[in-house]
C-alpha positions as a printed Julia matrix, in Angstrom:
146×3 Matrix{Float64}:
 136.36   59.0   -16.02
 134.07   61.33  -17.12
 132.0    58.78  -19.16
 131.52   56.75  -15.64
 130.4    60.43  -14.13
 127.76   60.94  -16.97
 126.1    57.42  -17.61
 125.09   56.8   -14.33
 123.62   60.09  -14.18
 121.43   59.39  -17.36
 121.02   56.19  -16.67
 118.82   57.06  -13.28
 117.35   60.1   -15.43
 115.67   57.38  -17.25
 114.96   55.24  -14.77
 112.96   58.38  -13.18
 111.33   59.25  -16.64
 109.7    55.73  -16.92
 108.48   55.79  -13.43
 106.45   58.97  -14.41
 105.02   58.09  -17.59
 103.32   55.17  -15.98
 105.47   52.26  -17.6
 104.7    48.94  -16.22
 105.52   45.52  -16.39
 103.21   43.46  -18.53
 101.11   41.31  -16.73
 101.57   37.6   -16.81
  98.98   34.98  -17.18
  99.35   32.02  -15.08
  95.89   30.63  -15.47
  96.14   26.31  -15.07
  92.82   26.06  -16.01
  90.47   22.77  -14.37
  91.73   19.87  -13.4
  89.42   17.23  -13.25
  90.28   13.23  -12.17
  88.43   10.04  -11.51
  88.61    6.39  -11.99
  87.06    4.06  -14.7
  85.89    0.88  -13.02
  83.42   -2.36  -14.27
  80.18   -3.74  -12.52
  82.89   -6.03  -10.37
  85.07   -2.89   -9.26
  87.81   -4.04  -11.86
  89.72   -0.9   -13.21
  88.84   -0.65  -16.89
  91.13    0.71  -19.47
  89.94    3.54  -21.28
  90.38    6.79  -23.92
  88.79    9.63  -21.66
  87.8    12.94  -23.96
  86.69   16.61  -22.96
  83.48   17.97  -25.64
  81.89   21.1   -26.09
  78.56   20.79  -25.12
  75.92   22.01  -27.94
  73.11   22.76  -25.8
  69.82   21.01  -25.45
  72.01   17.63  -24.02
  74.02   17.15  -26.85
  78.29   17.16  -27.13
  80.8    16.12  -29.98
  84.36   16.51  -30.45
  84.33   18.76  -32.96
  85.25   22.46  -32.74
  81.2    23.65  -32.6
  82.14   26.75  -31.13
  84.8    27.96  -33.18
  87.68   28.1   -30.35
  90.83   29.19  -31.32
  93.25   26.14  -31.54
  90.77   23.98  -30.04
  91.86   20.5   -30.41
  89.92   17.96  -28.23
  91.53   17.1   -24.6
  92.22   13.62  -24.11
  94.05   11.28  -22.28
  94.04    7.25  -21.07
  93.19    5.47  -17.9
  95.81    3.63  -16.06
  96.16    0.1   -15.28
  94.16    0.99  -12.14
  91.35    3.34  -14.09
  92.52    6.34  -12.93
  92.71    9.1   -15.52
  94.2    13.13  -15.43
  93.09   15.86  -17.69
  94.57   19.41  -16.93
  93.86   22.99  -18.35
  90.33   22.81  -19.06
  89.29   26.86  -19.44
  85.91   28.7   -19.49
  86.4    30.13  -23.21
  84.1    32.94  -23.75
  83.15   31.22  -27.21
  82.0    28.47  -25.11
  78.6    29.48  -24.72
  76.93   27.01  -22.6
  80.01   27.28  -20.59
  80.2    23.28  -20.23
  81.89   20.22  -21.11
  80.73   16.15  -21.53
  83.55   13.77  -20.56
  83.31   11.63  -22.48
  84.65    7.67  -20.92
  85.19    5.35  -23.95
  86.32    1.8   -22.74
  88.91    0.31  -24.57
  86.84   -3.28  -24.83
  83.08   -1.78  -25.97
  82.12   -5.08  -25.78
  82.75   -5.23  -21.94
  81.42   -2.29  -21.57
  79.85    0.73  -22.9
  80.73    4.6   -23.13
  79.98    6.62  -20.07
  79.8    10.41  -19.56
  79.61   13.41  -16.94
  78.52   16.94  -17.77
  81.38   19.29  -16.06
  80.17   23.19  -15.55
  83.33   24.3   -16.61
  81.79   28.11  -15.93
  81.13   27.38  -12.57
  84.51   26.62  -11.61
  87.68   28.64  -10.39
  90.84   28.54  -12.49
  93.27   26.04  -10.62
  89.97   24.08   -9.22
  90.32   19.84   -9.28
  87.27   18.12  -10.1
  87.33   14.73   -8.34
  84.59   12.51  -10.64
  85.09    9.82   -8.03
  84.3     6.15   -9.74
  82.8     5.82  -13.05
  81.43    2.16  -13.38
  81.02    1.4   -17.12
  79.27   -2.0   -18.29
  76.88   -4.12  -16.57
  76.74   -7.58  -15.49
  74.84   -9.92  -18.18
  72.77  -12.38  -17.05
  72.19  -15.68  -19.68
């Protein structure tokens, strides 16, 4: 019995005692990142399929896939179109080695022959964390005349 009487006793001691020394939970981070969408589409409206890839940008108008900025465990976001074009790419961030604070997507049809690669330029510093970019339709290709 008097083990009960003591522990709970000590037990709120320390409760108090951490209160006062300004303990805290550590904060979590819940960032999502970007979001950004669209669909892939041909001169004719036709959904086209196609391998859809995030790049640093360089600066000066130039991108590539590699790791130019020296991100921690960078590894290039990608992901495919549907059977209807539509594509998804999640958890884009604003890393402060990116110093241009941009991206190119890149669009890279599936049949170059139909079509060729498209891009957009996405201001990745510009936008809020949890923020969906809507690209809207990317027509790839043209119509050849003979």
């Amino acid at each position: 019995m008097k083990f009960k009487q003591l522990t709970l006793p000590l037990l709120f001691f320390f409760f108090i005692a951490l209160m006062a020394s300004g303990c805290e939970e550590p904060e979590q981070s819940f960032e999502a990142g970007v979001t950004v969408k669209g669909r892939v589409i041909d001169w004719e409206s036709n959904p086209v399929r196609a391998t859809v890839k995030v790049f640093q940008d360089f600066g000066g108008g130039r991108a590539g896939s590699g790791n130019y900025w020296n991100i921690p465990g960078w590894e290039t976001p990608e992901t495919c179109t549907d059977e209807e074009g539509y594509f998804v790419i999640t958890g884009l961030k604003d890393y402060p080695e990116l110093k241009t604070h941009q991206y190119y997507i890149v669009i890279l049809p599936d049949h170059p022959h139909k079509a060729e690669q498209e891009g957009r330029w996405l201001p990745i510093g510009k936008l809020k964390d949890g923020e969906v970019v809507d690209l809207g339709l990317i027509s790839v290709g043209k119509k050849i005349a003979y």
